[in-house]
C-alpha angles and dihedrals in degrees: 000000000000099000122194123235092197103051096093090058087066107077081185096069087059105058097031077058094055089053085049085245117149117197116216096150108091101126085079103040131349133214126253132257120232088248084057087052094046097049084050097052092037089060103047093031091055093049124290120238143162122264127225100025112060141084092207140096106251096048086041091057097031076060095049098049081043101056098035082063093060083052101049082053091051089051086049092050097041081233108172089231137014091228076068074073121095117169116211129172091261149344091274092050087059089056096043083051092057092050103055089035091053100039093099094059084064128091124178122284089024114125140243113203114207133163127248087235108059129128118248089262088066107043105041099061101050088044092058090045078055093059103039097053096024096246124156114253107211111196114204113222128227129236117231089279094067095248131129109265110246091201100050080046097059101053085036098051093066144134101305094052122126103172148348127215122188148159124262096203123359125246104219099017090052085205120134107243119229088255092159098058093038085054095050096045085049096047089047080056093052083243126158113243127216124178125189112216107169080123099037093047090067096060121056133344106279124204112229093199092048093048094046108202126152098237128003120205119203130160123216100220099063080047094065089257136115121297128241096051129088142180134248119178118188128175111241089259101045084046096054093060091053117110132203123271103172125050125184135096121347095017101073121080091188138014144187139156102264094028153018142177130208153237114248126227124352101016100030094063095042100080113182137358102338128219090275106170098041087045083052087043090049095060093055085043083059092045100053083049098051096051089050110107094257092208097046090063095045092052093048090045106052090046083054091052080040095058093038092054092046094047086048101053092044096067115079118252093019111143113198106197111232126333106302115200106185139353109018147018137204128207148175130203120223102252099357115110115227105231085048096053079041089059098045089045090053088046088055091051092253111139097214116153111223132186133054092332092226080299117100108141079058092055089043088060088051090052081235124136091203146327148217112260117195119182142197133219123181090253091063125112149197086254087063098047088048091055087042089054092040089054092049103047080050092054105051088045088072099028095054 
C-alpha cells in the first residue's frame, strides 16, 4: 500500500482528499507542513515588523528570527558562513541576479555553457547575457538517458569559458546530472560555476563545500516551504564579484544625491523589504525536515517512483522520456495528445502538470510538443498512485 508517515503532517492533503483531488505535481510546488503554517501564523499574529531597521522589539525580534533563518539555511548547506547566504524571491531571481552581478566579468566572444535540459530559469538569463555582451551561448547535449554527455562536455568546456550553469536534477527528465565532473571540467577552465538546485534541493541534503560550485540556486516553495524566497548560495570569492543589481532601502551604507556606495553579501543584495515572514517560515521548514528520518523518505520515495515507473511502463503506447531515477516521470502516449489526456485526468480529480515544463527548447530537442508530467512529494502514497493508474486507464479508454 505504500502509506505515507508523514501524511498526517500536510493539513493540505486533507483537504485536497475531501475535494477527491489527488496531488501528483510537486515538482513544481509542494504543500506545507503544519510547522510552515504555524511560523507563518507566530510571526503576523505577535506583531509584524521590518528587519533590519528598528530599536524595538518587534523589529528586534522579527531580525533575529530573520537572520536565524539565514543561519538555519547555511547549516543545511554546510555553507562556511551565513553571510554565503543571500534570500531572493525564487530560485530564478537568484539566477537573474547573477546575470546582471556577473555581466562585467564578460567580454565578447567569450562563452556561456549551458545543458539542453535546463529549466527556463536557467536558459533565459544566460541567453540574454549572450545577447547583451555578444558571447556565445554552447549548449551540452544529452545521451538517451537523459543525462548530460561527459564526452560532448569535455571539447565544449574549453578555454573561452566563463561560466557554466547547469541543472542538478531535471525537472521534467528526473535524471541526476554528472555535476562532479562538469565541475571539475569548468573549474580547469578558471570558469565560474553555477548549479540550479530548485529540484536537487528537494532530495537529500547537498554540501556546498564538497560540491564546490561557485553559486547554488534553490526556491522554497518546491522545498515544502513558503513561497516568494529563494536561496542563493555563493562562495566568499564569487560573491565578492559579484556587483549590485538592485539598489533601494537596506542595501545602501551611504547616500547622497550624486553618489552611493553599498553593503556586500548578504545585505547588499537584498534591496527593499524582504519576504520576512516566508524567510522566518523557511527556517522551520528547514527544521521539520531536518527532524524527518532522512532515510525513511528516501526509502518511501523511491518504492513510490518505483511503482509509477512500473505502472507506466506496463500500459501499451506509453512513452516515459529519458531514464528517470527519482521523483518524477514524464511520459507521452502514441497518438494522444497531451493537453487532451491532461483534461480527462483533471476531470477525474488527478493534479498532473502537462505541456513544455518550462522547458521548450528541450522539447524541441525530443521532437515532442508537450508531456505528462507526473511528481512525487514525501506525503504521497500508494492510494494516490492507484487513483492516478485508474484515471489513466480511464482516459485513454475514451481517447484510443
Amino acid at each position: 500500500m505504500l502509506p505515507s508517515p508523514w501524511r498526517s503532517d500536510f493539513p493540505a492533503l486533507s483537504a485536497l482528499d475531501a475535494e477527491g483531488q489527488t496531488y501528483l505535481d510537486s515538482a513544481a510546488t509542494a504543500q506545507k507542513p503544519q510547522a510552515v503554517l504555524d511560523a507563518l501564523l507566530g510571526y503576523y499574529a505577535s506583531g509584524a515588523a521590518n528587519v533590519h531597521r528598528a530599536q524595538h522589539l518587534p523589529g528586534e525580534r522579527a531580525t533575529r528570527a530573520f537572520e536565524d533563518s539565514r543561519t538555519r539555511v547555511a547549516h543545511w548547506l554546510n555553507a562556511a558562513n551565513p553571510a554565503q547566504i543571500l534570500f531572493t524571491r525564487g530560485a530564478t531571481e537568484a539566477i537573474n541576479l547573477l546575470a546582471y552581478g556577473l555581466e562585467h566579468l564578460f567580454q565578447p566572444g567569450d562563452e556561456i555553457v549551458i545543458s539542453a535540459l535546463e529549466h527556463h530559469a536557467n536558459l533565459l538569463p544566460w541567453q540574454q547575457l549572450a545577447l547583451r555582451r555578444q558571447l556565445k551561448l554552447q549548449v551540452l547535449p544529452l545521451d538517451d538517458r537523459g543525462e548530460i554527455d561527459p564526452g560532448p562536455a569535455r571539447e565544449l568546456i574549453g578555454p573561452r569559458t566563463r561560466l557554466l550553469a547547469v541543472s542538478q536534477l531535471s525537472n521534467v527528465l528526473g535524471r541526476w546530472q554528472p555535476l562532479a565532473e562538469l565541475l571539475a571540467l569548468a573549474r580547469t577552465q578558471g570558469a565560474i560555476t553555477v548549479v540550479d538546485g530548485a529540484q536537487g534541493a528537494v532530495h537529500g541534503r547537498h554540501d556546498m563545500q564538497a560540491l564546490g560550485c561557485d553559486f547554488y540556486a534553490f526556491s522554497s516553495h518546491k522545498l515544502y516551504g513558503p513561497d516568494g524566497v529563494g536561496v542563493l548560495y555563493g562562495r566568499g570569492e564569487a560573491l565578492a564579484r559579484l556587483r549590485h543589481w538592485q539598489f533601494g532601502g537596506e542595501m545602501v551604507h551611504s547616500a547622497h544625491y550624486q553618489h552611493a556606495d553599498f553593503h556586500g553579501a548578504p545585505l547588499g543584495f537584498e534591496a527593499g523589504t524582504p519576504a520576512i515572514a516566508s524567510v522566518i517560515a523557511l527556517g522551520a521548514t528547514l527544521d521539520y525536515l531536518g527532524n524527518l528520518d532522512s532515510a525513511a523518505v528516501a526509502g518511501h520515495e523511491a518504492a513510490l517512483h518505483a511503482k509509477l515507473l512500473a505502472g507506466l511502463k506496463a500500459r501499451e503506447g506509453v512513452r516515459l522520456l529519458g531514464e528517470p531515477q527519482l521523483a518524477l516521470a514524464s511520459f507521452t502516449v502514441d497518438g494522444v495528445h497531451n493537453a487532451d489526456l491532461a483534461h480527462l485526468l483533471t476531470e477525474q480529480g488527478i493534479a498532473v502538470r502537462a505541456g513544455h515544463h518550462c522547458a521548450m527548447p528541450l522539447m524541441q530537442t525530443l521532437g515532442l510538443a508537450g508531456a505528462i508530467r507526473v511528481s512525487l512529494g514525501l506525503y504521497n502514497d500508494g492510494d494516490d498512485l492507484e487513483r492516478f493508474f485508474g484515471a489513466l486507464d480511464n482516459a485513454l479508454e475514451l481517447l484510443r
